[in-house]
N, C-alpha and C positions, 0 to 999 in steps of 0.2 A: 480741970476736966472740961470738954468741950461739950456745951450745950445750948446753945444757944447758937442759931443759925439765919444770918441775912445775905439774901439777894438784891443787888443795884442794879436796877436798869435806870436806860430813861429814853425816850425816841431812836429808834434805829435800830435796837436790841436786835441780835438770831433768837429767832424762835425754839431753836434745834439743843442750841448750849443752853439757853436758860431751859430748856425740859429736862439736859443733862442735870443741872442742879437742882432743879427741883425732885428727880427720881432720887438723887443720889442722898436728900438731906431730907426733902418733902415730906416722905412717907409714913407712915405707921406702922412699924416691923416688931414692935413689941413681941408679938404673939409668936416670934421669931427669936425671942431674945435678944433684941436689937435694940439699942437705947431708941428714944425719940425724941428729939429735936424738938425747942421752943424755936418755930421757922415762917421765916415772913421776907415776902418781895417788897420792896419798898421801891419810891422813885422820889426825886425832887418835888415834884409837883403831883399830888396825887390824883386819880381820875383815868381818864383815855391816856394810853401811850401807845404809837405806833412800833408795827414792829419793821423788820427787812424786807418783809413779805407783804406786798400790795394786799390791799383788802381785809388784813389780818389785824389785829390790834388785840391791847388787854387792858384791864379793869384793875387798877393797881391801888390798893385803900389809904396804904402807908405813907409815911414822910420822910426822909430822911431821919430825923430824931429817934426812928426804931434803931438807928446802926446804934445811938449809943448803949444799946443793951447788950450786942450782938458779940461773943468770942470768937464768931468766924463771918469773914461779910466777903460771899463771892461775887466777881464780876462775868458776866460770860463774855460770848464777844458784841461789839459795839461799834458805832458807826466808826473808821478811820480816819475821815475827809472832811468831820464839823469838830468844832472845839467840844470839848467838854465841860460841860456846866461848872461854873464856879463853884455854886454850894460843893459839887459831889468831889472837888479836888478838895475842901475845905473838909468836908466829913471822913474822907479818906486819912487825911493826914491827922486830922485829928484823932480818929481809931489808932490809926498806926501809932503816933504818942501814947497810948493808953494801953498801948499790949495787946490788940486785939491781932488776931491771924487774919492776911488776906491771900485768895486765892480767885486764877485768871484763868480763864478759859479762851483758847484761841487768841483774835486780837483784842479781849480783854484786858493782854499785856501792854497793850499803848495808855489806857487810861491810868496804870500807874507811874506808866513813866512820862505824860501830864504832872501825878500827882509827884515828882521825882521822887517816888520811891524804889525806882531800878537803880537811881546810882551808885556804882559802885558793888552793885548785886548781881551773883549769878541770875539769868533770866533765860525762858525760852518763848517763842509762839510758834506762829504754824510755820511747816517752811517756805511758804510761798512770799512772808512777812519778813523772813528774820533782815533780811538787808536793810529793808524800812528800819525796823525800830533801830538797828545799830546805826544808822542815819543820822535820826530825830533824837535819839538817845546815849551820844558818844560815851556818857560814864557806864552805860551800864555794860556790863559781862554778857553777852549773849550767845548762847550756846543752839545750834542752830540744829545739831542731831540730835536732840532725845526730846521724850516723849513729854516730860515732866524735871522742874525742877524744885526741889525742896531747899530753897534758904532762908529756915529758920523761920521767921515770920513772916517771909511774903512766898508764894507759891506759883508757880506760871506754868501752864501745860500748853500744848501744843495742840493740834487739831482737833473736832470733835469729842473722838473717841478718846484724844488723850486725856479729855478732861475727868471723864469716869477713872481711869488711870488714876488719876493724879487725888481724885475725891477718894476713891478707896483706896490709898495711899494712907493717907490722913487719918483714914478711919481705922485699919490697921494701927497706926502709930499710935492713935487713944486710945481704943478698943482692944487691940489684939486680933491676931488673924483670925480667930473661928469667928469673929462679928463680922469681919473684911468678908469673908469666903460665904457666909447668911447672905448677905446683902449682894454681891457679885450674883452667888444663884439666882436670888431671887430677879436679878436683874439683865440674866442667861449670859453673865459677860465673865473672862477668863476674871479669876480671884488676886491677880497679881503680875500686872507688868514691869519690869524690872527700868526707875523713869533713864538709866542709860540707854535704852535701846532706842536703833534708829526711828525716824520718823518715817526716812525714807528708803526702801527697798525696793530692789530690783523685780521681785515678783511675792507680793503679799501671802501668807499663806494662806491656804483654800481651804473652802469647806473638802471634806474628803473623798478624794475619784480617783484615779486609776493613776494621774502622775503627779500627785502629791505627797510630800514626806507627813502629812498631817499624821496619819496611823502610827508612823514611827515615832512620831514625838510623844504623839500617845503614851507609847510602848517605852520610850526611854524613861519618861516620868516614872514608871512604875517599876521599872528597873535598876534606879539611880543608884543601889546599892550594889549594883554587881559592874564587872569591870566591859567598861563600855567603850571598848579601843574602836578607833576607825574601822579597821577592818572587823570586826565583828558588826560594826553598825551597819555599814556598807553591803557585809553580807546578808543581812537582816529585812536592808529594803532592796534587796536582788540587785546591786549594783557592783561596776568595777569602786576601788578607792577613788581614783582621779576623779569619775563623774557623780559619785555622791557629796566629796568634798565642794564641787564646785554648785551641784543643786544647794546643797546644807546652805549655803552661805548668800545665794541668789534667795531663797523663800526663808529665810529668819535672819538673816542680816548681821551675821556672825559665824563663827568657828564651831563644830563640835567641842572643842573641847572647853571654850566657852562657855557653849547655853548647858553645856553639862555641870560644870562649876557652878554659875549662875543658878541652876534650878535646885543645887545639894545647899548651896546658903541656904537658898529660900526654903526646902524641908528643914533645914538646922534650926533656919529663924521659930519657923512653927513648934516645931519640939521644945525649942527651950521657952518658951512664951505657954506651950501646953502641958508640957510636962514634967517629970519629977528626976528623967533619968540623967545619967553622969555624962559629962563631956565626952568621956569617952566610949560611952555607949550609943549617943546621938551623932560623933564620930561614923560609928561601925555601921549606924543605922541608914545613914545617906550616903555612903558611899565611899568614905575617906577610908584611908588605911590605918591613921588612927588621928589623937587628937591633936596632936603637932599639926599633922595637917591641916585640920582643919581649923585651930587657930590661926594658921598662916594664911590661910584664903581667905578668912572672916574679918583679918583684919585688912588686908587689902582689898576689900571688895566693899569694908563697914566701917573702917576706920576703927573699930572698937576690937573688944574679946567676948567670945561670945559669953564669959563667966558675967562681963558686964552689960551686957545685951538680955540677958535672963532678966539683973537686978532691974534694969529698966523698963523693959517691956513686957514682962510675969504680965499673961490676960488677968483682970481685976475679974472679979464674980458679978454677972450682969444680971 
């Protein structure tokens, strides 16, 4: 079980990603039901560390030597253009021998593939990076559309916001969604990005106004059990087919029939992780026509069955 949580900086650090880590691990959510974290910033050198931001800096206590306590040691992003500290490829690598999880925010992902821990590894960063690292870094797999990658013991997200993605990812995966979905609220951010989606789209969705499908998505969420054809959807947000297909896929970066698939896992995943009911009644419940079905999308979409996706992921009592 993951409990214990460190942060690596050391001169050059964003400000932005290491807040992301810190909101997402930092905090005290107890009173929330929310485990809490034994969680600490550490740097090579402890004292003043500059950060990206002129005039800005932090007061860092630790040493390195807190990683060797650490189950999970994230990096956010870091400078690209100076070497990386000996010790921190040495403490890196050394974690990584001992079973510890690491997770990269932005170009966080360069300093693991310093520490060649990308090779040979699924990886992502931002997309304005990926050519770089698959550069600097020919062994490693870099996948330069999605948001977030999970391989097994090393973790790489992509911009910013993918790294809350990619953190509540994690925490879902220990926890179980009702801990994921506490912690997303409390932190006003969606409860679950699916890490295949793209990084990049043609027009991001909007908060909600007069020419966005935001309402509908809304509305489809809450619908997923009923039969939600193009044209029914199309009629739904006052459009012909041809120009909601073509909006759908400009502002989510995908197919309806896609983010519809995608979002009845995703209730499948919660129901069996929360609840008691039968395949084939968490079936009927999200939308499928029965459980056939949706053992076929689950396992193409999870690699697994959801009867073993239950055994694994049952939320533990927090």
């Amino acid at each position: 079980m993951l409990k214990n949580v460190a942060v690596l900086v050391y001169p050059g650090v964003a400000p932005f990603e290491l807040g992301v880590l810190c909101e997402a691990w930092g905090l005290d959510r107890a009173d929330q039901g929310v485990p809490t974290f034994d969680f600490a910033v550490c740097t090579p050198t402890p004292g003043r560390v500059s950060t990206s931001l002129a005039g800005f800096a932090l007061e860092v206590s630790a040493g390195l030597a807190r990683l060797d306590q650490a189950d999970l040691i994230c990096l956010p992003a870091m400078p690209r253009d100076t070497p990386v500290p000996p010790p921190v490829i040495t403490a890196l690598q050394d974690a990584y021998a001992r079973g510890a999880r690491l997770l990269s925010v932005c170009v966080g992902a360069f300093v693991l593939g310093e520490a060649g821990l990308l090779d040979g590894r699924l990886c992502t960063t931002h997309w304005r990076y990926v050519d770089e690292l698959e550069q600097r870094f020919p062994l490693a797999k870099v996948d330069c559309d999605v948001l977030y990658v999970d391989d097994g013991q090393i973790i790489t997200s992509a911009g910013s916001a993918a790294g809350l993605d990619a953190c509540l990812h994690l925490i879902r995966q220990e926890f179980g969604a009702s801990v994921a979905a506490r912690v997303a609220r409390r932190m006003v951010v969606a409860p679950h990005r699916d890490g295949g989606q793209a990084q990049f789209i043609e027009a991001p969705v909007r908060v909600a106004t007069a020419d966005t499908l935001q309402p509908l998505l809304e509305w489809m969420g809450a619908h997923l059990h009923e039969d939600l054809s193009v044209e029914t959807l199309a009629a739904q947000a006052m459009m012909s087919q041809r120009t909601f297909a073509r909006r759908f896929r400009a502002e989510t970066g995908t197919t309806p029939y896609h983010w519809i698939t995608n979002q009845r896992i995703l209730l499948a995943e919660r129901l069996l992780e929360e609840s008691e009911e039968t395949i084939e009644r968490v079936a009927t419940r999200v939308g499928f026509s029965n459980a056939t079905a949706l053992r076929h999308h689950f396992a193409r979409l999870r690699g697994t069955t959801p009867q073993r996706y239950r055994r694994l992921f049952k939320a533990p009592a927090v």
